[in-house]
N, C-alpha and C positions, 0 to 999 in steps of 0.2 A: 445566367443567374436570373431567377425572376423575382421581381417587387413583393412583399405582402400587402396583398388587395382591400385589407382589414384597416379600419383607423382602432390604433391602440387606445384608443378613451373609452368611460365607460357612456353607455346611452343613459340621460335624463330624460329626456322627454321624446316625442316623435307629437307631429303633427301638423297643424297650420298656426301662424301669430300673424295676418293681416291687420293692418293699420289705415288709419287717416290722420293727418294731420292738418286741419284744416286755416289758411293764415287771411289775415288782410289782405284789399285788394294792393297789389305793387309790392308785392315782397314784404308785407308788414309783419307785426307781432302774430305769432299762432292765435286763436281761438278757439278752436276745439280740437283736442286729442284723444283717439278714442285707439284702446290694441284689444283685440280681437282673437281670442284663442278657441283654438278646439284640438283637443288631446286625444289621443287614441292611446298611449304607454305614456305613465310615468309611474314613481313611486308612490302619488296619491292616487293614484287611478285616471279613469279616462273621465270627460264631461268639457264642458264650456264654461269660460269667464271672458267677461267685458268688464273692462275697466275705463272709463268716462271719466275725461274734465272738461269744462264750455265754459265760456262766457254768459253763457243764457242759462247757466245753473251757478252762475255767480261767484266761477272758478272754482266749485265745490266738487271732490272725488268721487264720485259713484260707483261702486263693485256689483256685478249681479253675475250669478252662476248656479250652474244646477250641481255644482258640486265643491262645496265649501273647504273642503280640505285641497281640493287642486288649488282653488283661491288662494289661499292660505299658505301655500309651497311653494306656487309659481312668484307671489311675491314674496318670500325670501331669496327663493333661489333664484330669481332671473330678473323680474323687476325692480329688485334692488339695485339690479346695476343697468335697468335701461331710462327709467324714469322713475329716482324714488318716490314720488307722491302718489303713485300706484302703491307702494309696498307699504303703505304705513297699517300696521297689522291692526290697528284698533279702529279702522274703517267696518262698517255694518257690510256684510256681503249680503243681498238682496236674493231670493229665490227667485229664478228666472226660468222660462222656458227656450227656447235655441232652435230657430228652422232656417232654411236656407233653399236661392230659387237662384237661376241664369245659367249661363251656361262659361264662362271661362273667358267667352272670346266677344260677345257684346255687349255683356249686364251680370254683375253677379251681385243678388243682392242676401245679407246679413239679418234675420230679423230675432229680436230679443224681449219677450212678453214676460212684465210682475205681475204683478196682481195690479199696480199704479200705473204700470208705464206702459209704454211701447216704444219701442227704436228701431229704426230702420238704418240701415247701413249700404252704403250702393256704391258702388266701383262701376267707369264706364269709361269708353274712350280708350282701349290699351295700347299700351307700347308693347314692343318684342322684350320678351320673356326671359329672363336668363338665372344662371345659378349663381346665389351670392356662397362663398364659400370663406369662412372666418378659423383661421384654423385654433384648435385649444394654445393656450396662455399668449394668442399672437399680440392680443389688447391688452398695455398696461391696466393693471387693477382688475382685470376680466380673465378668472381662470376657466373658463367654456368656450369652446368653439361650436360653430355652428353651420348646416350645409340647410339652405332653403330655396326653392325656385320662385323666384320675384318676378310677377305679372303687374305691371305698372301703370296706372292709372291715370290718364292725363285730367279728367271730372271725377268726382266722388261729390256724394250727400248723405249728410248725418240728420234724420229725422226724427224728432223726440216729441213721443204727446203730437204730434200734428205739427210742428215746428219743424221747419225746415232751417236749418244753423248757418250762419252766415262765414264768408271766407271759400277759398278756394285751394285745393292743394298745388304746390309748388315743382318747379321741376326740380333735380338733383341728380349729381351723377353719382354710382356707386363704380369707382371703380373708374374703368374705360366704357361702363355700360351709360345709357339715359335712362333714366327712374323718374322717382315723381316720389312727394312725401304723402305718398295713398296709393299702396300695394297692396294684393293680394301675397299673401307669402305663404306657400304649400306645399304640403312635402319637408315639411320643418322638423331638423333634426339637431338635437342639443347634446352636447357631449361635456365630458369635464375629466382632467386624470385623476 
């Protein structure tokens, strides 16, 4: 008898949602949290958003994306249940432009240009690589499951306007794996029944 090789849910999204989360030195309070998307399928279409909150912006929510209805979806559908102060719909989503440089294994760096801004995003220092694997309804209150390959970052730096952000990311474990709270997450795939 053989398995079906298929997961029964339906596909939302595919793509990457890398993160930083960057905290005080000694395990203290986060200071800046920034999630990092780039979509190839969904039901709004494919494009990038970055979602930003810092202390150097005064804990104020920043959205920028080149495509405002992903914006606008992802935080119903998904940022509502990971950090709602991303999903609060009456945030300005900001036009942005989205390029990216490194290679996976020494430096991968994020860059995000408005017309005001510039942000720079940089993962460095990796840990071994592994697949997180969240199956659908497994998470009280969370009807989505999710399969992403988590490349984990022991340094990360968040650069805004020429500011370099203060804080360091954390270790964490997921699972039996060692992580860090500033991954690359790629290969990201969201499902839901």
């Amino acid at each position: 008898m053989t398995t079906n090789p298929t997961d029964p849910n339906q596909v939302r999204l595919t793509g990457e949602n890398s993160f930083i989360r960057l905290h005080a030195g000694g395990g203290g309070p986060m200071l800046t949290r920034v999630s990092h998307w780039r979509v190839l399928y969904s039901p709004a279409g494919p494009g990038h958003v970055l979602y930003m909150k810092s202390d150097m912006l005064e804990d104020q929510v920043l959205v920028y994306s080149d495509n405002i209805a992903l914006a606008r979806w992802l935080q119903e559908e998904i940022e509502s249940l990971l950090f709602p102060e991303f999903a609060e719909q009456s945030l300005p989503v900001v036009d942005a432009e989205f390029s990216k440089s490194g290679d996976g294994r020494s430096f991968w760096t994020e860059k995000v240009e408005s017309e005001e801004d510039t942000i720079l995003l940089t993962w460095h220092d990796f840990g071994e690589p592994f697949m997180l694997r969240v199956e659908a309804g497994s998470v009280p209150g969370r009807p989505h499951g999710v399969y992403s390959c988590f490349i984990p970052a022991r340094q990360a730096q968040i650069t805004f306007n020429g500011v370099v952000a203060a804080g360091r990311p954390l270790p964490e474990a997921r699972g039996d794996k060692e992580s860090s709270s500033a991954c690359l997450a790629w290969s990201e795939t969201w499902v839901r029944p």
